[in-house]
N, C-alpha and C positions, 0 to 999 in steps of 0.2 A: 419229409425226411427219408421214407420209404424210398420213393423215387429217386433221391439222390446216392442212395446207400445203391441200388439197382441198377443207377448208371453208373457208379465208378467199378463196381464187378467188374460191368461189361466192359468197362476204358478198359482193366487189369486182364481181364481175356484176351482182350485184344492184339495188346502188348504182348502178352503173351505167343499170342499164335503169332505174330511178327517177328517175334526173336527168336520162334524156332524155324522159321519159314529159310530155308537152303538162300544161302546168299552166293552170289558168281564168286568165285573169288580169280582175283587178276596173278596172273603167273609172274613170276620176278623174273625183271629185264633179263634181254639175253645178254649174257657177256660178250663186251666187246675185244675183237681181233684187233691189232694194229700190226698190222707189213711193216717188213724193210726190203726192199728192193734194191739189191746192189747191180747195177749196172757192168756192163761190156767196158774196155779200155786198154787192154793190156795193161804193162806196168804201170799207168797212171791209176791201177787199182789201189794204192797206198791212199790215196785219198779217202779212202771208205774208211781209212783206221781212225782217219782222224772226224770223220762224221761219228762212229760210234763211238768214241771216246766222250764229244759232247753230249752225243744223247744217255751215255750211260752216267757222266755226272749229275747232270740233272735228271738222272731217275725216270726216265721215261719209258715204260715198259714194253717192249717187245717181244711177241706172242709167234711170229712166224719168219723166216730168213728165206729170202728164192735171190738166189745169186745166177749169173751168168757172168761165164767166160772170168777175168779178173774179179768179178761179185763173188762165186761161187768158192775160189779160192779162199777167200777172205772170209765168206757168211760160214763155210764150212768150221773153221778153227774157231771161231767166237760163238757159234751154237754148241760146238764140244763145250764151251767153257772158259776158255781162253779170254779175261777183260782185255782191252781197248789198250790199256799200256802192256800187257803183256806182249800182245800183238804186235804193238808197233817197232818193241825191242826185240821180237821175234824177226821180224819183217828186217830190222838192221843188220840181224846174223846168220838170214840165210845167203849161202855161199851159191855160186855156178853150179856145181858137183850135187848138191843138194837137189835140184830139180831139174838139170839139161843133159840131156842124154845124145849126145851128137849121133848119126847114123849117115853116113853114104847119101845123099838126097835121094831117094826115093818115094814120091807122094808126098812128102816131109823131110826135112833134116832132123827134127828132135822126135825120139820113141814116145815120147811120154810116160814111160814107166817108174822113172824116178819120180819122175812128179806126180805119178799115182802113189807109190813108196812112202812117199814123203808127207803125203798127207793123212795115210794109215798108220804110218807111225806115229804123226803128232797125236791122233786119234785114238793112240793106242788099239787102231783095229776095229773101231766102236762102226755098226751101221749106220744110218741113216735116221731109223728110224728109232734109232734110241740115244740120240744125240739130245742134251738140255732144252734146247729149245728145236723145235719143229724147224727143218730144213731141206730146204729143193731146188735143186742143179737143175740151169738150161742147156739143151742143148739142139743139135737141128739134123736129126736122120736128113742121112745125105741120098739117101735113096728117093725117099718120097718127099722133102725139100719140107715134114712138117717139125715144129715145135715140138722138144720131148722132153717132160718134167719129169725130173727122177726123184723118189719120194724116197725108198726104202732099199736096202741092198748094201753093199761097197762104196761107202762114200766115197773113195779114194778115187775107183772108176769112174765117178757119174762126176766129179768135178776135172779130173783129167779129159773125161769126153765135150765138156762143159769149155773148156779151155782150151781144145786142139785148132788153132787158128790155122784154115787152109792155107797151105803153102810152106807153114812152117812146122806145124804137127805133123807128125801121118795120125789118118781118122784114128779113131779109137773103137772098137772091137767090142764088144758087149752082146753076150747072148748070139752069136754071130749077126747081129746087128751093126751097122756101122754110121758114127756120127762125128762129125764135127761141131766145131763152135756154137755155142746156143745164137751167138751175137749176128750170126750171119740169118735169122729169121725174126729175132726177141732181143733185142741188143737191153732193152730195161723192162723186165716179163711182169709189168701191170696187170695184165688181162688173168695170165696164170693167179697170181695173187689172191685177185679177185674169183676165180674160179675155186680156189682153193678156201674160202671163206673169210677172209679178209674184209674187216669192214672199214678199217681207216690204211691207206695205203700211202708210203714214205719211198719215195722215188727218186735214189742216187743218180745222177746220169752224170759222168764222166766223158762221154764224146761228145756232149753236142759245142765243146768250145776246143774245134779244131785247131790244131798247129796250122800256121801257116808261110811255115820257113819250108825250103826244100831240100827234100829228103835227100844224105848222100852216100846211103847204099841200099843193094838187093832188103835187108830185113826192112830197115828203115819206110822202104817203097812201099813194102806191103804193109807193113801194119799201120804206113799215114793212109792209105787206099782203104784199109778198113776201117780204121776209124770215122772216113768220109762216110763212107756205107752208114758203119753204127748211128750216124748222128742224123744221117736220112732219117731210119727206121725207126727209130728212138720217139723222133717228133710224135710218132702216130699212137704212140700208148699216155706219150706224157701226160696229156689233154686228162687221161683216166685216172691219174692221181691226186690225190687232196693236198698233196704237200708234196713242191719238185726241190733238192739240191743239186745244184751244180757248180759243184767248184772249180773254180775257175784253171784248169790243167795243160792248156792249151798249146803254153810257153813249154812244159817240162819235157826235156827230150826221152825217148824211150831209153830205160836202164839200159846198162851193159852192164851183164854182171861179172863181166869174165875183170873189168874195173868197180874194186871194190868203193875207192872212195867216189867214184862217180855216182856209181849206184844207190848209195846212201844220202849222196846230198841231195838228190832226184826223187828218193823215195822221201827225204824230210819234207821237200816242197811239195810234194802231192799233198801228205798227211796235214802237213798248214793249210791247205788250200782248203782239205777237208771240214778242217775245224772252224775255218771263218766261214764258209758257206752255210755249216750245220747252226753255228752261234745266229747267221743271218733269217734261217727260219725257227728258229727258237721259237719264238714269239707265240707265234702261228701254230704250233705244233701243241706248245702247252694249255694257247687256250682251248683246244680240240679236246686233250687230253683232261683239262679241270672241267669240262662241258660233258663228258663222259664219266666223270667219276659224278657229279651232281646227279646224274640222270640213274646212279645206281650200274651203271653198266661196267666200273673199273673199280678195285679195291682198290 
């Protein structure tokens, strides 16, 4: 009986020294990032309104915005805050006067000042880096031909610099820096994304379903010539994204905004194109996102 009274102390010692004994303790998942990556396109950027429109019905949270060129326009006003239908009824009442600044051709016919103007205003002036959601303009120092992500500063600059498409901007000026288009080195900026912390990345691409009618003026020329480009370029980051949309933009001819009803029926078919391509990865998208919140990593 002795014996037995003597070995259960020692079991209850035991236990004891066990349960005070430092145990590892496992650190709680890292929160997970999810990108949107608005691609290059010129006016066929309306299509992004109607990709974030789907993704914001279905509740799909979006933690970082890196727009280029047409992306950058658009990621800028929806990180200020701006939902998806505000935008696109936004997007129907911007006028010519609003964002084109004609000039004498020189390096460019349009200043881009309006269309800097225009975006600080919607912004109410807000930076960059205190916009709702985390937001980052591409663009492409014309000097040294690299990639430049602008994180913080003048929104208004960094998406005007983001959107200066050679030939028809003049570069855009910053810190007496000079840059054009992000699209002419980053046309859909994966890699930035990912460099930026991004662990699930959503990759609009807009160029890669070229027009294939011919073009029949001087703007028209260039901006199907860049498009061509973009949709080169485009290929080579897509590969890096977990989830590609591309809505099908092809057919839609570049606005004129100086024609209003044109403009508008051009900008409806981009945003349709948007929303069926966005509904098309749906699927794909939310099972990433339910496989993220089981794992602890998404509230």
């Amino acid at each position: 009986m002795k014996k037995a009274s003597n070995f259960l102390v020692s079991l209850l010692v035991i236990i004891f020294i066990l349960s005070c004994a430092p145990r590892e303790i496992q650190p709680p998942p890292k929160p997970a990032k999810i990108a949107i990556v608005l691609g290059a396109g010129s006016s066929k950027g309306f299509a992004h309104i109607g990709v974030l429109k789907i993704l914001e019905s279905n509740k799909i949270p979006l933690h970082m915005i890196i727009g280029t060129s047409a992306g950058s326009f658009v990621g800028s006003l929806y990180a200020y805050g701006y939902n998806a239908f505000e935008l696109q009824k936004l997007s129907f009442a911007i006028e010519k006067d609003d964002i084109i600044d004609l000039t004498i051709p020189d390096n460019g016919f349009i200043k881009g000042e309006r269309l800097e103007g225009f975006i600080n205003r919607m912004l109410k002036k807000t930076p960059m880096e205190k916009l709702k959601i985390p937001f980052y303009a591409v663009a492409t120092d014309i000097k040294s031909g690299r990639e430049i992500v602008f994180g913080n500063g003048n929104t208004g600059a960094a998406v005007r610099a983001s959107c200066s498409i050679p030939g028809i901007f003049r570069p855009a000026n910053i810190s007496g820096k000079v840059y054009v288009d992000g699209g002419v080195v980053s046309p859909v900026a994966v890699e930035a994304a990912r460099r930026l912390g991004a662990d699930v990345v959503i990759a609009v691409d807009i160029s890669s379903d070229v027009d294939s009618s011919v073009p029949k003026g001087t703007i028209e020329t260039i901006l199907q010539s860049i498009n061509i480009m973009y949709s080169k370029l485009s290929a080579i980051q897509l590969s890096k994204a977990d989830i590609v949309i591309q809505p099908k933009v092809g057919y839609i001819e570049n606005a004129d905004f100086s024609k209003r009803h044109e403009a508008t029926l051009e900008g409806e078919k981009a945003a349709l194109e948007g929303e069926k391509a966005a509904l098309e990865a749906l699927p794909e998208i939310q099972e990433i996102v339910n496989k993220l919140r089981q794992d602890g990593r998404l509230n």
